[in-house]
Backbone as CSV, one residue per row, in Angstrom:
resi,resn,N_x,N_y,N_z,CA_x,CA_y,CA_z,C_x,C_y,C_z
1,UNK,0.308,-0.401,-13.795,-0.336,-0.912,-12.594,-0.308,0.161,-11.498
2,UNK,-1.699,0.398,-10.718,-1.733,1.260,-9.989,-1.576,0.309,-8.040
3,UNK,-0.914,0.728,-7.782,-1.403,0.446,-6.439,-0.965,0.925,-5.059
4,UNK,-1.830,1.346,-4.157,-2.275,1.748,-2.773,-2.545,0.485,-1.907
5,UNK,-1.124,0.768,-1.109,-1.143,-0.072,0.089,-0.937,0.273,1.349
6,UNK,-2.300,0.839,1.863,-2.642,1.454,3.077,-4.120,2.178,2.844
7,UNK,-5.060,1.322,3.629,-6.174,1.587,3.479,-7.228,1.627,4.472
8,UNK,-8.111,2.106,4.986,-8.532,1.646,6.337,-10.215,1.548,6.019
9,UNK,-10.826,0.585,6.482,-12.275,0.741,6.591,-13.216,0.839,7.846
10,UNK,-14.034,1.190,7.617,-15.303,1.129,8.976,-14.735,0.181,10.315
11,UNK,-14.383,-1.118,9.693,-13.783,-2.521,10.468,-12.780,-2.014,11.501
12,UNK,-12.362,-0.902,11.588,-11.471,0.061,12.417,-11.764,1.430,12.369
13,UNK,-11.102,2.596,11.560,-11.274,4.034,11.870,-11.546,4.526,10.497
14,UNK,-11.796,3.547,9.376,-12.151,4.494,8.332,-14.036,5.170,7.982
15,UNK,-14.525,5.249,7.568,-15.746,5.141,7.330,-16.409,4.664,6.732
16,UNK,-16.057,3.923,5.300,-16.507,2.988,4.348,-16.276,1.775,4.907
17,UNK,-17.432,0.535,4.589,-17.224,-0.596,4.849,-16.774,-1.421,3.826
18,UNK,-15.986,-2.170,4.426,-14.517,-2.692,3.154,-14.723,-2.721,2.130
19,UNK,-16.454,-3.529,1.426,-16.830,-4.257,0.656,-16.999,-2.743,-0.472
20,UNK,-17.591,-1.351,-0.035,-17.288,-0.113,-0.527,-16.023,0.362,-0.625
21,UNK,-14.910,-0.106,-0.071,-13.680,0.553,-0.606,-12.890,-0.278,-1.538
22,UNK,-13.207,-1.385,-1.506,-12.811,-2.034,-2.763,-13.503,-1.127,-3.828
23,UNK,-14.269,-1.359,-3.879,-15.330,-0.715,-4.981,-14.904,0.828,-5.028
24,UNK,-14.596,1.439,-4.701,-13.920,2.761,-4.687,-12.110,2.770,-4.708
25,UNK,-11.809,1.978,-4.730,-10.305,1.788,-5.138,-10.215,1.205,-6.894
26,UNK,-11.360,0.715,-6.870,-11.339,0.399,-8.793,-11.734,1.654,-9.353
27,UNK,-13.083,2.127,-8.775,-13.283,2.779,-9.312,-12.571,4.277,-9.697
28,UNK,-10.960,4.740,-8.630,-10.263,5.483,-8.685,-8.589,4.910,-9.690
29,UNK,-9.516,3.458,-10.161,-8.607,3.263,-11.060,-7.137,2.352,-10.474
30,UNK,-7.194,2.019,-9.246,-6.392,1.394,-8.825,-6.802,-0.208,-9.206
31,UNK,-5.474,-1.097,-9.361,-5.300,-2.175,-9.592,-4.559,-2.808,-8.820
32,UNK,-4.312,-2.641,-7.335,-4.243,-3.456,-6.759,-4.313,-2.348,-5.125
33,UNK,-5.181,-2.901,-4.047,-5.235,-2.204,-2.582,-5.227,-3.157,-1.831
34,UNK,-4.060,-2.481,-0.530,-4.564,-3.271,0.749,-4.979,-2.451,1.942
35,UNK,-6.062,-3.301,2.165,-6.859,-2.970,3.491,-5.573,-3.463,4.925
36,UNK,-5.961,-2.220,5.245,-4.896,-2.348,6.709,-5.339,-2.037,7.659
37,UNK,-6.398,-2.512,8.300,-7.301,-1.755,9.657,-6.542,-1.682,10.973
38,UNK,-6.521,-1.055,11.454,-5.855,-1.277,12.464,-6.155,-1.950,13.763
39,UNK,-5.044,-3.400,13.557,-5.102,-4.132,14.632,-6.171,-5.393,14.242
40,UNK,-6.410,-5.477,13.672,-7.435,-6.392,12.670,-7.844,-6.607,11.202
41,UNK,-7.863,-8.211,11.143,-8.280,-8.689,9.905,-9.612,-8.866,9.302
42,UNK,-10.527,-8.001,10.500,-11.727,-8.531,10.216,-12.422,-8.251,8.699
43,UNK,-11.992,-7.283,8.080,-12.495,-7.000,6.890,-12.016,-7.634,6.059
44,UNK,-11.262,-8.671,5.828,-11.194,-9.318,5.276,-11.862,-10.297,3.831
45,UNK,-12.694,-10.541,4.907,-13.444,-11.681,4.111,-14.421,-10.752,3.341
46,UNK,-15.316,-9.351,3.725,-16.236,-8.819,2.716,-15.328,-7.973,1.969
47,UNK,-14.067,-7.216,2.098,-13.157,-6.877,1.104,-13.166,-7.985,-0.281
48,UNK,-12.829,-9.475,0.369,-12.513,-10.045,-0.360,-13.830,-10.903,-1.510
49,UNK,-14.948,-10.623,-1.342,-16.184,-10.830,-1.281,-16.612,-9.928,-2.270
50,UNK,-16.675,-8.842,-2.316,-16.887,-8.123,-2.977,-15.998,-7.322,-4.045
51,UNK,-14.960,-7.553,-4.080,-13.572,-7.172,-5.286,-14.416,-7.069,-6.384
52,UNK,-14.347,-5.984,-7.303,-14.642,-5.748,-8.534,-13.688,-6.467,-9.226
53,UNK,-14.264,-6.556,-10.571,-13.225,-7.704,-11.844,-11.805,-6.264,-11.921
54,UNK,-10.615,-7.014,-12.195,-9.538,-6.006,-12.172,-8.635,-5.262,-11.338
55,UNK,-9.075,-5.669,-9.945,-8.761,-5.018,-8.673,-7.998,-6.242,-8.185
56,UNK,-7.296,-6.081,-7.058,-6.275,-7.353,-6.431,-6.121,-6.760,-5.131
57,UNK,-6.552,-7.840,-3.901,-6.496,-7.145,-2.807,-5.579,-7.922,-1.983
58,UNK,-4.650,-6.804,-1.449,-3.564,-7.114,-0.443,-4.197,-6.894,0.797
59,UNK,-3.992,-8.955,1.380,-4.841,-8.381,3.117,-3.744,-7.973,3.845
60,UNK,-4.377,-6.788,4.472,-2.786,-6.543,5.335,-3.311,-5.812,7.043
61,UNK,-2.479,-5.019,7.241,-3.013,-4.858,8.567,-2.326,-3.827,9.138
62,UNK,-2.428,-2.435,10.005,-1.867,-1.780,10.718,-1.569,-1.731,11.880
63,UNK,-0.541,-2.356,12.699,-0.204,-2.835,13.923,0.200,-1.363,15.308
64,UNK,-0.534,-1.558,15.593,-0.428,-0.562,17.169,1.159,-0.926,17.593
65,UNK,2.094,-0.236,17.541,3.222,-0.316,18.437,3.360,1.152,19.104
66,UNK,4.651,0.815,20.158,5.239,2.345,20.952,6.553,2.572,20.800
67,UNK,7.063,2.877,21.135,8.312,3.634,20.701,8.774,4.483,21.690
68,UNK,9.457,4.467,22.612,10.100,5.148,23.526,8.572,6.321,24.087
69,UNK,7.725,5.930,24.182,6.416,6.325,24.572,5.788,6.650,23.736
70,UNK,5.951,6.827,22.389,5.450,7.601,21.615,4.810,6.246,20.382
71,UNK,3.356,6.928,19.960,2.962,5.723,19.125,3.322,5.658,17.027
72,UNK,3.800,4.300,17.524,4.209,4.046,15.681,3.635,3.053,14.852
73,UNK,3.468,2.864,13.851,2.469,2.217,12.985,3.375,1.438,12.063
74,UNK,2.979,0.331,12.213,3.689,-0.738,11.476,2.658,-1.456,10.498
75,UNK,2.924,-1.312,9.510,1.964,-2.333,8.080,2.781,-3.807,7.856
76,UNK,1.647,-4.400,7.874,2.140,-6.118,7.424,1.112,-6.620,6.666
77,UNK,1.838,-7.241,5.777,0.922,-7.882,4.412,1.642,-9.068,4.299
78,UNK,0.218,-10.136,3.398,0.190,-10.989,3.014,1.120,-12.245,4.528
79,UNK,0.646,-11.557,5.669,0.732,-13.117,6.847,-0.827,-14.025,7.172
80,UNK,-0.488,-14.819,7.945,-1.501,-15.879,7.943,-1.769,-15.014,9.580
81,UNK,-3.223,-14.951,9.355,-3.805,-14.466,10.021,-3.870,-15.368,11.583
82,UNK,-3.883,-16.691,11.234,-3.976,-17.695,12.159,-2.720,-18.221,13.063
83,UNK,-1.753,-17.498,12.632,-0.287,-17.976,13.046,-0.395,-17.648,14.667
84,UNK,-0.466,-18.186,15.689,-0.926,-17.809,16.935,-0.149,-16.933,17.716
85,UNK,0.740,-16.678,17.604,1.549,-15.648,18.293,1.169,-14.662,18.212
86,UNK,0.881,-14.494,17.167,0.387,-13.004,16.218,-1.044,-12.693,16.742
87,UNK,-2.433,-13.850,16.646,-3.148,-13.803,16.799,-3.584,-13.428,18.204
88,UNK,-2.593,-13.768,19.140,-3.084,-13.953,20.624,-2.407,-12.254,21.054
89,UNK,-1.775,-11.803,19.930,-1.106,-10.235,20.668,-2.489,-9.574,19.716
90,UNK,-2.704,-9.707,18.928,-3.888,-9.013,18.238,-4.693,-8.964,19.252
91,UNK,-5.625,-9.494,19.932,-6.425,-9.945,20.464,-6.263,-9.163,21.535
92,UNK,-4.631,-9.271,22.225,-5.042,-8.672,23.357,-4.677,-6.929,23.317
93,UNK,-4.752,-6.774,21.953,-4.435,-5.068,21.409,-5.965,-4.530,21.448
94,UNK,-6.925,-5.416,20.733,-7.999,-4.829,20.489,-8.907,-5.035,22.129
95,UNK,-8.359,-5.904,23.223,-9.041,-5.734,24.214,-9.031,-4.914,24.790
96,UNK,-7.633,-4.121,24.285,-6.924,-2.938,25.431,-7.338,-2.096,25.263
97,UNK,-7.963,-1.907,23.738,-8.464,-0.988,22.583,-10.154,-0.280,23.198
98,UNK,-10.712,-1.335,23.931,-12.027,-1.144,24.207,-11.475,-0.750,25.892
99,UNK,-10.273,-1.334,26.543,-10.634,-0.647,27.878,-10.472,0.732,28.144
100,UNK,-8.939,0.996,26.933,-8.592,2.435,27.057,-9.726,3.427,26.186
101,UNK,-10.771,3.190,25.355,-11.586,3.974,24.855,-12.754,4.145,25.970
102,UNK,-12.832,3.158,27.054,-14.236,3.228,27.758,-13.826,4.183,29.171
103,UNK,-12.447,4.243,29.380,-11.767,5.170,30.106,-12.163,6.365,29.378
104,UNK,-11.428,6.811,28.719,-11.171,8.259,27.777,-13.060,8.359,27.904
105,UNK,-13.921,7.916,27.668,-15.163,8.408,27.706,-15.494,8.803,29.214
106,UNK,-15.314,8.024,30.207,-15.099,8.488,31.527,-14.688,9.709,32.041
107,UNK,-13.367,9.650,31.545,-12.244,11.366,31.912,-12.915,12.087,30.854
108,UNK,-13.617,11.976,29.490,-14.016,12.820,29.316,-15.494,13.495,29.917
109,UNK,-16.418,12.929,30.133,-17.623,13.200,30.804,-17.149,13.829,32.317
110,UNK,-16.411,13.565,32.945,-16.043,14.089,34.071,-14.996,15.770,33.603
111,UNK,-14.829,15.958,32.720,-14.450,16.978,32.127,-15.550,18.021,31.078
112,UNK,-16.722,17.455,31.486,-17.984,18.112,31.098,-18.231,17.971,29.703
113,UNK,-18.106,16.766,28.791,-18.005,16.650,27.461,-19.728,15.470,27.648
114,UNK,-20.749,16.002,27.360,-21.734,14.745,27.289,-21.507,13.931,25.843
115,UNK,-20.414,12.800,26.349,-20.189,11.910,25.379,-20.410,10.091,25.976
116,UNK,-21.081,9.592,25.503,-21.435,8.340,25.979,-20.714,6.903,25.008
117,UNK,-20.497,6.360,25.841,-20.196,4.713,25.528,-20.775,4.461,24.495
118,UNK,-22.398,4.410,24.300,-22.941,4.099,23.263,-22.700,4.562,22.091
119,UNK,-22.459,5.737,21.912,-22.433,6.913,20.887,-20.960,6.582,20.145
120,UNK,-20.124,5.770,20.742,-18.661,5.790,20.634,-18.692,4.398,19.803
121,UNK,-19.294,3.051,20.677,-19.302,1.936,19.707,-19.894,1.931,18.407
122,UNK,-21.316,3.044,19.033,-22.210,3.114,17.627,-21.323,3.262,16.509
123,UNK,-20.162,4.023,16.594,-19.526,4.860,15.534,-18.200,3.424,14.985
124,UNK,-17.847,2.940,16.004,-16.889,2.238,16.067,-17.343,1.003,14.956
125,UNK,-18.269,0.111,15.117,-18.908,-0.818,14.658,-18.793,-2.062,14.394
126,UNK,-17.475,-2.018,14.145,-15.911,-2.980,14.283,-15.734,-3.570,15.357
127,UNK,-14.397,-3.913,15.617,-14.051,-4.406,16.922,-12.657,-3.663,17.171
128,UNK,-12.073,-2.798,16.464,-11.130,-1.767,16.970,-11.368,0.049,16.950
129,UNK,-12.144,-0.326,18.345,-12.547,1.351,18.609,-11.462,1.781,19.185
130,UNK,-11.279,2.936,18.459,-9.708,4.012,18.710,-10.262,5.142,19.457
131,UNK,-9.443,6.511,19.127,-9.408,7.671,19.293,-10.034,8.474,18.030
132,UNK,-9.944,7.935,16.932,-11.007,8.363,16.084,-12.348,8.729,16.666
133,UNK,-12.971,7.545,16.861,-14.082,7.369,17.072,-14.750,7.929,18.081
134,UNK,-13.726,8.063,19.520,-14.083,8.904,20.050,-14.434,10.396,19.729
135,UNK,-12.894,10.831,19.305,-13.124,12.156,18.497,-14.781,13.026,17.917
136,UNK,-14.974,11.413,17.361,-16.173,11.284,15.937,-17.465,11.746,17.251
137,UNK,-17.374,11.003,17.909,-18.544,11.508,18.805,-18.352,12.700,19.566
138,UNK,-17.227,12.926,19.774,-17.083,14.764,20.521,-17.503,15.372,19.196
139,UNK,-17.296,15.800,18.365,-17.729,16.591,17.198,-19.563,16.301,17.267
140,UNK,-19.708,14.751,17.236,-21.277,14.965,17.377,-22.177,15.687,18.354
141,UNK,-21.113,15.238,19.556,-21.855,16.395,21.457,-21.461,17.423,21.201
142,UNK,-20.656,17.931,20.136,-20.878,19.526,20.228,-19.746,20.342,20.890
143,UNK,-18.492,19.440,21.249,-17.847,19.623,22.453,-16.799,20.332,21.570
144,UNK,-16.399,19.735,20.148,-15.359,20.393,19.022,-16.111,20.507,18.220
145,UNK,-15.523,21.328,17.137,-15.758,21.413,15.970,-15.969,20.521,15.191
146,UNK,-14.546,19.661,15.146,-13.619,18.868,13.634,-12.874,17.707,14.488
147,UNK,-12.731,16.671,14.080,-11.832,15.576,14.846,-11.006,16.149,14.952
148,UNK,-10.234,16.959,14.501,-8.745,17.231,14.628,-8.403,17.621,16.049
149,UNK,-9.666,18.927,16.235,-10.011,19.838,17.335,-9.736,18.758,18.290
150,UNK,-9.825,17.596,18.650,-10.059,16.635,19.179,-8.842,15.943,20.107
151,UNK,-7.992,16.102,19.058,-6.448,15.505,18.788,-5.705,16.516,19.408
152,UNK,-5.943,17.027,20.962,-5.288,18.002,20.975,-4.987,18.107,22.785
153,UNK,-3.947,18.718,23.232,-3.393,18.246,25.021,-4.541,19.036,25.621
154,UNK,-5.915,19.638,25.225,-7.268,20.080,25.856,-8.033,18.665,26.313
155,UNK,-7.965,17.976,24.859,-8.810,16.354,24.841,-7.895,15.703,24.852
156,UNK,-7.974,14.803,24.245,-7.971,13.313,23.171,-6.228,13.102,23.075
157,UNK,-5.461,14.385,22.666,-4.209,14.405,22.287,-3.105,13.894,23.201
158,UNK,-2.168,13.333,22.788,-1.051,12.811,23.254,-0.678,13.896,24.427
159,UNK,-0.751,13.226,25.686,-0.389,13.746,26.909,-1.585,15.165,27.496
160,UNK,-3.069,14.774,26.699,-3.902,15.237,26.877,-4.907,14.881,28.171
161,UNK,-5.407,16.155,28.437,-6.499,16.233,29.778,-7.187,14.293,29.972
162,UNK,-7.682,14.074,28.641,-8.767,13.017,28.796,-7.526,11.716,27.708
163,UNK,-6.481,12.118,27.646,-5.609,10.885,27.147,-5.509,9.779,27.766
164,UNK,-5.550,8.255,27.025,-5.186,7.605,28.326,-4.246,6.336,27.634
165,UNK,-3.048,5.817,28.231,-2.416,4.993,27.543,-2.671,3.660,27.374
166,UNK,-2.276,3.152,26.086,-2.954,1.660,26.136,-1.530,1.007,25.950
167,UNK,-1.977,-0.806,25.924,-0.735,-1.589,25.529,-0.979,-1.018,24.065
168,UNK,0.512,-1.473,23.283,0.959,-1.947,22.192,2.043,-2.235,21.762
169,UNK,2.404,-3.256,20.849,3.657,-3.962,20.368,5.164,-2.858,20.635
170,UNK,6.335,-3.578,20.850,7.471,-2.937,20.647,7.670,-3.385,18.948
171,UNK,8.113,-2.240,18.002,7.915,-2.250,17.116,8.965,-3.423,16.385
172,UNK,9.987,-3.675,17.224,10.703,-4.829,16.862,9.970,-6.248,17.077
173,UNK,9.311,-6.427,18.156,8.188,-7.317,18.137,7.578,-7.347,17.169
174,UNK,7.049,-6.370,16.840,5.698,-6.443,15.492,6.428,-6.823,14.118
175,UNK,7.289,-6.665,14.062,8.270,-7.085,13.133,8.790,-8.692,12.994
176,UNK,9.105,-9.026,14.605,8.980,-10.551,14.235,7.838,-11.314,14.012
177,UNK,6.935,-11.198,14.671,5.738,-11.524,14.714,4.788,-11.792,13.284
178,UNK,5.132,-10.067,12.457,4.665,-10.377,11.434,5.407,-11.292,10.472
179,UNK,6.572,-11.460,10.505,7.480,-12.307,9.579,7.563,-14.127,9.990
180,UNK,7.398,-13.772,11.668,6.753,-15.444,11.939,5.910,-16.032,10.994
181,UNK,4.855,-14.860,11.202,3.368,-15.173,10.461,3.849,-15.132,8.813
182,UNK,4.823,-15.634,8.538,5.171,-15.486,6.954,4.550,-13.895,6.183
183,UNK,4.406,-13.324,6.782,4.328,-12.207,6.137,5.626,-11.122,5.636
184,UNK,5.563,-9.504,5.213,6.731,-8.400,5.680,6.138,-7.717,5.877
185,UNK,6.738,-6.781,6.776,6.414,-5.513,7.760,7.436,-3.801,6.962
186,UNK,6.524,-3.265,6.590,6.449,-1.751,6.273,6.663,-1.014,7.088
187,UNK,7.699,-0.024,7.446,7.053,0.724,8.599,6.039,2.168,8.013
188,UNK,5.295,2.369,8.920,4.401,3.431,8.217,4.159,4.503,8.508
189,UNK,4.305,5.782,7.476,4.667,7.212,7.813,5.426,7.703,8.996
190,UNK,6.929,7.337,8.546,7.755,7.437,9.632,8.071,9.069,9.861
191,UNK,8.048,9.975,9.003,8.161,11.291,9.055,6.283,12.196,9.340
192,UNK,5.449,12.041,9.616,4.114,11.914,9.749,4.574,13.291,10.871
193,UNK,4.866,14.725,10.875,5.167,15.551,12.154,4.002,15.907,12.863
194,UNK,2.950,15.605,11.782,1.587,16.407,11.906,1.190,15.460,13.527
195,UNK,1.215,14.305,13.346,0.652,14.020,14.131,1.724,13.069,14.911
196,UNK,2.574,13.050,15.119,3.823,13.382,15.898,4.515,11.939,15.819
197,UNK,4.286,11.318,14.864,5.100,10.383,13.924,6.417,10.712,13.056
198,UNK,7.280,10.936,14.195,8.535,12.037,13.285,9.977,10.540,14.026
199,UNK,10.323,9.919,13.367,10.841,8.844,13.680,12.779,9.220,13.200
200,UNK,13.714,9.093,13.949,15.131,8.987,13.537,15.837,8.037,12.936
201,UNK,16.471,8.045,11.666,17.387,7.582,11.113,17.728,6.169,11.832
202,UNK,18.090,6.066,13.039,18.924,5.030,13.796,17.595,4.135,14.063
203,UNK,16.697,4.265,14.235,15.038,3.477,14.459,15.269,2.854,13.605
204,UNK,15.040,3.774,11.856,14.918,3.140,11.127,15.925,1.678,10.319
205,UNK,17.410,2.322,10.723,18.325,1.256,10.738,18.304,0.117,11.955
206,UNK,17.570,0.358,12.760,17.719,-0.577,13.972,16.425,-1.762,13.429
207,UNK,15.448,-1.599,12.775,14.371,-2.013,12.147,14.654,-3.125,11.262
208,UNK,15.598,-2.345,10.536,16.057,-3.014,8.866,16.777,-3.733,9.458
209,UNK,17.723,-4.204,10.571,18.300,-4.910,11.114,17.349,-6.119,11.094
210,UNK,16.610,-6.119,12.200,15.138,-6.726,12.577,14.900,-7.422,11.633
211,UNK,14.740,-7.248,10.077,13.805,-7.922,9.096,12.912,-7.154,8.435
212,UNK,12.569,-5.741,8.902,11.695,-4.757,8.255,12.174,-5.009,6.793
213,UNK,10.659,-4.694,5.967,11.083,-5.214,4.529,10.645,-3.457,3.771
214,UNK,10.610,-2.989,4.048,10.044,-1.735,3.270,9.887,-0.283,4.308
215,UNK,9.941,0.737,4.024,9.556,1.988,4.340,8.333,2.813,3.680
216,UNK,7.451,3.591,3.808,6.241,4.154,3.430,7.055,5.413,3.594
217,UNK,7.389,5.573,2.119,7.698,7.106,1.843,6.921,8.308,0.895
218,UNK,5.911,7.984,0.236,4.995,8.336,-0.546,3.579,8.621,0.390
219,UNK,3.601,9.558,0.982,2.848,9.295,2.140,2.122,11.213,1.805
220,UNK,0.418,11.050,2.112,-0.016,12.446,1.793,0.661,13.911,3.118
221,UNK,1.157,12.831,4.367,1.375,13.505,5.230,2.923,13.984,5.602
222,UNK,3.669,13.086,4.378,4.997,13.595,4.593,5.814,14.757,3.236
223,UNK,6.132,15.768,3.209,7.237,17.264,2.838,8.419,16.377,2.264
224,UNK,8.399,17.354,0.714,9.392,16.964,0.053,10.305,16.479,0.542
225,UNK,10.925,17.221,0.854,12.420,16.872,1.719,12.696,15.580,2.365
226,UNK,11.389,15.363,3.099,11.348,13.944,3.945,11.187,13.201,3.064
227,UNK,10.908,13.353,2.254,10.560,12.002,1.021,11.821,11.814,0.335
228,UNK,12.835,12.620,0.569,13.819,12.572,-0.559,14.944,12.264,0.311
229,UNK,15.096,12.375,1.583,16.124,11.469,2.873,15.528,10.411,3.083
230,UNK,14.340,9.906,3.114,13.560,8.439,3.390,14.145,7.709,2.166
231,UNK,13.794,7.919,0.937,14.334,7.489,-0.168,15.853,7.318,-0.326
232,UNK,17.210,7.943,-0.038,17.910,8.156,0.385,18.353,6.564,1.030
233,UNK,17.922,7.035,2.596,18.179,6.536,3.987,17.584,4.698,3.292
234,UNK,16.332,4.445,3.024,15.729,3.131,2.300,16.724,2.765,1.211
235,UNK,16.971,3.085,0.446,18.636,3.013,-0.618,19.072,2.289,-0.003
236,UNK,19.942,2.885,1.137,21.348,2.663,1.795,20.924,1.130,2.653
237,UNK,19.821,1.134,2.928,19.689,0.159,4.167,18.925,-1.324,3.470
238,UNK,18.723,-1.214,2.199,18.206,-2.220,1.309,16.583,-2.236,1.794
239,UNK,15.616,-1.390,2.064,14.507,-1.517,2.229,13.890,-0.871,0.735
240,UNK,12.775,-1.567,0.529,11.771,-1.149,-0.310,11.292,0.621,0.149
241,UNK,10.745,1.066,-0.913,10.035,2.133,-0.675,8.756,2.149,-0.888
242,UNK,7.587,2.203,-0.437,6.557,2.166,-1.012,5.661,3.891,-0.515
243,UNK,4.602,3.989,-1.462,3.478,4.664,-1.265,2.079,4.199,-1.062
244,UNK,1.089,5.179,-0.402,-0.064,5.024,-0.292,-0.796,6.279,0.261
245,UNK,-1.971,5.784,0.262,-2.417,7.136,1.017,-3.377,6.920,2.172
246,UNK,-2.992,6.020,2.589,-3.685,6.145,4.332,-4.969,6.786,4.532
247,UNK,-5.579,5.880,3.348,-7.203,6.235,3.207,-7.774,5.927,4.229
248,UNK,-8.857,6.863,4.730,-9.848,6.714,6.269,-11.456,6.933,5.472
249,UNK,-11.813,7.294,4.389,-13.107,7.475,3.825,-13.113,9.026,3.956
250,UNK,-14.447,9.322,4.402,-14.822,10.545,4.550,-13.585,11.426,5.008
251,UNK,-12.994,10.868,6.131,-12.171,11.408,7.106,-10.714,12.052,6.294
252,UNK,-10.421,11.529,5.550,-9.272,11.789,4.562,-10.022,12.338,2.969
253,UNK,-11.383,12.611,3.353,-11.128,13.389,1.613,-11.524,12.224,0.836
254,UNK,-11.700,11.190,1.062,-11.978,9.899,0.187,-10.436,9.886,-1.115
255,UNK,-9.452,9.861,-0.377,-8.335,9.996,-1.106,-7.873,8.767,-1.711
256,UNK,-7.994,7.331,-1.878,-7.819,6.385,-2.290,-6.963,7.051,-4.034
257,UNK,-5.178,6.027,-3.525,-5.274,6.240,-5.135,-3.582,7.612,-5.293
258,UNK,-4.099,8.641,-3.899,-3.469,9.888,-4.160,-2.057,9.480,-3.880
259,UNK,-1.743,8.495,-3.244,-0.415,8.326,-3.174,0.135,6.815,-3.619
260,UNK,0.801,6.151,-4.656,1.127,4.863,-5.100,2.484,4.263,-4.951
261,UNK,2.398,2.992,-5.237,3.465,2.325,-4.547,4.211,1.843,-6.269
262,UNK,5.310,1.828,-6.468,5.977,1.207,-7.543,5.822,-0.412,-7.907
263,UNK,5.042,-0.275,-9.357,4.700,-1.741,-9.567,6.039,-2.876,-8.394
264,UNK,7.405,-2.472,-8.838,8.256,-3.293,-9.072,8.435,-3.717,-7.621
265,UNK,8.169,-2.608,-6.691,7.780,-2.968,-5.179,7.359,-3.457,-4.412
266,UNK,5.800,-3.571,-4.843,4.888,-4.255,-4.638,5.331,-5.594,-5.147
267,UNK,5.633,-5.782,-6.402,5.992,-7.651,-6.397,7.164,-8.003,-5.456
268,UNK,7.935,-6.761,-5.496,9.488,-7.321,-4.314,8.388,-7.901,-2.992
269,UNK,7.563,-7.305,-2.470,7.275,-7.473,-1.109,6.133,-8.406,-1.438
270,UNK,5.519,-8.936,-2.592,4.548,-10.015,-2.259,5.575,-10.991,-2.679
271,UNK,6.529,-11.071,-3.481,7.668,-12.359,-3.503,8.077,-12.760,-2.355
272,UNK,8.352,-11.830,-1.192,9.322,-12.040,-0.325,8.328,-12.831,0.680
273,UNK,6.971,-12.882,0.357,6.352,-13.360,1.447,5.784,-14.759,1.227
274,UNK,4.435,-15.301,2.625,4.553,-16.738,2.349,3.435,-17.243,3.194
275,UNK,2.541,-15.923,3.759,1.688,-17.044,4.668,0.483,-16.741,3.961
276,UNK,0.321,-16.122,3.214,-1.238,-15.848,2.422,-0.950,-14.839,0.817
277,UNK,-1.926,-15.273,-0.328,-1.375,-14.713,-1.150,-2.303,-14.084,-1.282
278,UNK,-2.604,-12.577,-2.373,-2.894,-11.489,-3.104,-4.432,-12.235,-3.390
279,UNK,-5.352,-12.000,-2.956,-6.718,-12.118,-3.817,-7.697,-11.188,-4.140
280,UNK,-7.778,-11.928,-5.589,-8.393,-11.509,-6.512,-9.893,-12.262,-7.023
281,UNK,-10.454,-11.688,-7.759,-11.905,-11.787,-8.155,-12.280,-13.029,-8.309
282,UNK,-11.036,-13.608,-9.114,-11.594,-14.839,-10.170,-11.396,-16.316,-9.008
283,UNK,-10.730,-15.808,-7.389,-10.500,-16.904,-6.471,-11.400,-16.537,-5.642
284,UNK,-12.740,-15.441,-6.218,-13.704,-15.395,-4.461,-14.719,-17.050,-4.466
């Protein structure tokens, strides 16, 4: 059994629309993916709509939190989308989502970047327009090269010219929240340096305290070494380990697949849960 749990579609910052990355997660031979958009379930229902025979889709989700200022990514699978606590902080993530992106287009145009509102939702299409997307349209005005170019204290980048801060969850929050919602919470690419997701030991034990059910150590963005103290450090603290590869479409290489999670893992963390189960073909 193959499976990738961490996936992103159009419905947030990837580029394929769900109902295509299902269909590209079979077709890379995986047997079971979850879609994790960030900050929303909306892909949901055409993920689930369109599943090829053989495929099994984990709905799940990538939660916006902060961290002593700094932003961290929390995965939760298999909760009830409807559990209202949950629903009413979603809601007001993705509102924050559209005020702090319609800013950043502001500070950027006033920083001589001709990048427009329109050009930004166009790209967005969803209802969680990020910093991607912005990015996506500076590369189109001509202003960078490459999104990356983008991601950087000139633009876009953390404590950058045209940065601007939004709400999001304290990651111990997102943790109850998702386990309210009968779900478990992953934390995700906690060693990530590239893009300044470099998280300490004591977080991660302060977490597992919390209820965190797993760690994302199989990750395309994390160095031997880190994979082999995460593994380690997850041991000691009774968390799962899982992999994935934090598929974005185009944006990642169309990598679906490159990084997997251990059959025996994946059932630990859909056992442990309770507000929605695993669907598959033969229940669309």
């Amino acid at each position: 059994m193959r499976v990738d749990l961490h996936a992103h579609s159009s419905v947030s910052d990837g580029t394929r629309p769900p109902a295509e990355v299902v269909r590209r997660a079979r077709a890379k031979g995986l047997d079971v993916v979850a879609l994790t958009d960030h900050d929303t379930t909306a892909g949901w229902s055409e993920a689930a709509a369109a599943l090829p025979d053989g495929l099994t889709l984990v709905p799940g989700i990538e939660l916006s939190c902060k961290q002593d200022g700094r932003s961290l990514h929390m995965l939760g699978y298999f909760f009830d989308p409807l559990h209202p606590g949950l629903a009413a902080e979603l809601a007001r993530i993705r509102d924050d989502r559209v005020h702090r992106a319609r800013a950043t287009v502001v500070r950027l145009r006033e920083l001589g970047v001709d990048v427009t509102w329109d050009a930004v939702a166009a790209l967005a299409r969803g209802e969680a327009v990020g910093r991607p997307h912005i990015a996506r349209a500076m590369v189109e005005a001509g202003a960078v090269a490459t999104v990356d170019d983008a991601f950087t204290p000139e633009w876009i980048g953390h404590g950058g010219r045209a940065h601007i801060t939004r709400h999001a969850l304290d990651p111990l929050d997102a943790v109850r929240l998702i386990r309210d919602a009968g779900g478990v919470c992953v934390l995700a690419h906690p060693r990530a340096r590239r893009r300044g997701h470099a998280f300490g030991d004591d977080l991660i034990a302060e977490l597992a305290a919390a209820g965190l059910t797993g760690v994302e150590i199989d990750h395309p963005d994390h160095a031997p070494e880190d994979r082999a103290r995460l593994r380690g450090l997850a041991s000691g603290l009774g968390l799962l380990a899982t992999g994935s590869s934090d598929d974005h479409g185009a944006l990642t290489g169309d990598r679906l697949g490159a990084e997997t999670t251990d059959p025996a893992a994946y059932e630990a963390l859909r056992d442990a849960a309770s507000g929605t189960a695993p669907l598959r073909p033969e229940a669309r």
